[in-house]
C-alpha positions in Angstrom: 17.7 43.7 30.0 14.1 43.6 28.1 16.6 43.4 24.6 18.4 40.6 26.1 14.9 38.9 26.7 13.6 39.5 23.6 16.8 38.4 21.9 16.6 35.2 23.6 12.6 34.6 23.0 13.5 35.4 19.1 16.8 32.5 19.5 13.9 30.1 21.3 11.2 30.7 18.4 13.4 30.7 15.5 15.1 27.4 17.2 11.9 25.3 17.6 10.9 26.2 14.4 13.8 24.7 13.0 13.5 21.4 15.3 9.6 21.3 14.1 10.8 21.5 10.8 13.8 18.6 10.6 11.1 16.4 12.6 8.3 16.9 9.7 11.1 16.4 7.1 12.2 13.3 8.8 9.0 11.7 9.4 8.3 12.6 5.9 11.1 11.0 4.9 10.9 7.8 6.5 7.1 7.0 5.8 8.5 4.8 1.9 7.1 2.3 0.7 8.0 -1.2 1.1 7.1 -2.3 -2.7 5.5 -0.4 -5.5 4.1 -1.6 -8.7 1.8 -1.4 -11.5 -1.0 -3.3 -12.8 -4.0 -3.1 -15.3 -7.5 -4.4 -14.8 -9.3 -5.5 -17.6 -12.7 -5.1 -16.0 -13.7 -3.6 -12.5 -13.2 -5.2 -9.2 -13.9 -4.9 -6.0 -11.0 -4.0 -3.4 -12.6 -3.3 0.2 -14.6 -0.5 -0.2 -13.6 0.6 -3.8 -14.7 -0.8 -7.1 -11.7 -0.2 -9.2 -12.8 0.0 -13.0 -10.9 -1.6 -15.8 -7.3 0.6 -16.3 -3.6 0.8 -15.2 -2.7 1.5 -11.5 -0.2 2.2 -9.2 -0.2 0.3 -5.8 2.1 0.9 -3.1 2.7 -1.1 0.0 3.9 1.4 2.7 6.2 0.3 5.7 4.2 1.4 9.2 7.5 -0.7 10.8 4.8 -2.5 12.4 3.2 0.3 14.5 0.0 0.8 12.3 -1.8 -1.6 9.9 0.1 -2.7 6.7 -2.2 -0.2 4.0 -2.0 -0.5 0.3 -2.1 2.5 -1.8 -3.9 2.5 -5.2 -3.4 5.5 -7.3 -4.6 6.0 -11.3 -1.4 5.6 -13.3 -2.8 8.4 -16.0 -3.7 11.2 -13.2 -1.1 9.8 -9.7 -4.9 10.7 -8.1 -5.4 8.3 -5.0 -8.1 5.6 -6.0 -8.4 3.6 -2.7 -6.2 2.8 0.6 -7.1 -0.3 2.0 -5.7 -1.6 5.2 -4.1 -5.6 5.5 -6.0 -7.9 7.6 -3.8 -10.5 7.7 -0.2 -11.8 6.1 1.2 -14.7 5.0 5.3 -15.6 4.0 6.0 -17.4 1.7 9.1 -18.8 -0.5 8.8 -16.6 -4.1 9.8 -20.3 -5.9 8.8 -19.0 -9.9 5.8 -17.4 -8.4 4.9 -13.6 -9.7 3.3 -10.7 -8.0 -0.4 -10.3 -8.2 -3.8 -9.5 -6.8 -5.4 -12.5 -6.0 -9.4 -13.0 -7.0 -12.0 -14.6 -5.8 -15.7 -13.8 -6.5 -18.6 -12.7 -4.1 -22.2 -12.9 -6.0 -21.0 -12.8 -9.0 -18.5 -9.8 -8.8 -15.0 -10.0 -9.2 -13.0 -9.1 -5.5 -9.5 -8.7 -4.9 -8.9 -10.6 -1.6 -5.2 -10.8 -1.8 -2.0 -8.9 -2.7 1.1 -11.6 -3.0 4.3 -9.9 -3.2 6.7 -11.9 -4.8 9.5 -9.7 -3.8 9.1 -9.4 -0.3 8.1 -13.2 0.1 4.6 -11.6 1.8 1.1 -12.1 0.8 -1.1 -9.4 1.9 -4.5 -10.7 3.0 -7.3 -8.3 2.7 -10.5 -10.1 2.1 -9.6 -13.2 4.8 -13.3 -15.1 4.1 -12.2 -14.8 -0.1 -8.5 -15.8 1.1 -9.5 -18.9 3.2 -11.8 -20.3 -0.1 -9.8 -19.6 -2.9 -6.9 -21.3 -1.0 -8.8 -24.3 -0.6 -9.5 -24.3 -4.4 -6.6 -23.4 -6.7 -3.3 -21.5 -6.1 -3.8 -18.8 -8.9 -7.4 -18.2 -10.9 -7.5 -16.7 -14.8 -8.7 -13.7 -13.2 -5.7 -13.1 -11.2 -4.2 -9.9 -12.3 0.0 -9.5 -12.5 1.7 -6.5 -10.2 4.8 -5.6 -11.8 7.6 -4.2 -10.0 8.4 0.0 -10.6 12.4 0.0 -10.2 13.4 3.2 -8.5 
C-alpha cells in the first residue's frame, strides 16, 4: 500500500513538472516581437531614460497582445547586450503611403530625443515622448535628424 502511494506521489511530481515545463516553453514561445529592425545613430540621443551614443542597434517592438504596455527593446548590434527598454505612451495608425520606418526627433535644451518610433510596416507610430510628439507634429512631418529603422527579415 505505502509503494502504491509513493508510486503515485512520483507519477504526480514527475507530471507537474512536465505541465510547468510546456507552460514556460509556451509562454516563452509566444512572447515575439511584433517588428524588429536595425538602425545607426550618428551621434547620441536621448530615448527615456537612456542616452544612446552614436552606433548600430537593434530595436524590437514586442507584442503584450494588449495586456501590458507596448515596450521597445534596444539592444547593441556588436555585443546583442540590452541598451534600454522603454515603454509606449501612446500610438498612432497611420497609412504607410511611401513613408519609411524611423525614430522620430525632436530636441529638449539642446539635446537630441527620440520621441517617436513610426513603424512603417505595421501602419503604427509608437509615441514615447508625447510633449516632443505633440511639437514636432505641429512643425514638420520628418526632421534631418530623423534616423531610418530598417526591417531584419526572419
Amino acid at each position: 500500500m505505502k509503494s502504491n502511494i509513493q508510486a503515485n506521489a512520483k507519477r504526480i511530481t514527475l507530471f507537474a513538472a512536465v505541465l510547468v515545463a510546456v507552460l514556460i516553453f509556451t509562454g516563452g514561445a509566444n512572447a515575439q516581437s511584433t517588428f524588429q529592425g536595425t538602425f545607426t545613430l550618428n551621434h547620441s540621443a536621448r530615448w527615456g531614460k537612456t542616452v544612446l551614443g552614436a552606433g548600430d542597434y537593434i530595436v524590437r517592438v514586442n507584442d503584450t497582445d494588449g495586456s501590458a504596455p507596448l515596450v521597445a527593446e534596444i539592444t547593441y548590434a556588436k555585443s546583442g547586450k540590452r541598451a534600454a527598454i522603454e515603454s509606449c505612451v501612446d500610438a498612432d495608425t497611420f497609412k504607410a503611403n511611401g513613408e519609411k520606418s524611423a525614430l522620430l526627433i525632436g530636441h529638449r535644451g539642446g539635446q537630441p530625443v527620440i520621441h517617436s518610433f513610426r513603424v512603417a510596416e505595421l501602419g503604427e507610430t509608437f509615441i514615447f515622448d508625447r510633449t516632443l510628439a505633440s511639437r514636432q507634429g505641429a512643425e514638420e512631418a520628418m526632421t534631418p535628424d530623423d534616423v531610418p529603422v530598417y526591417a531584419v527579415k526572419r
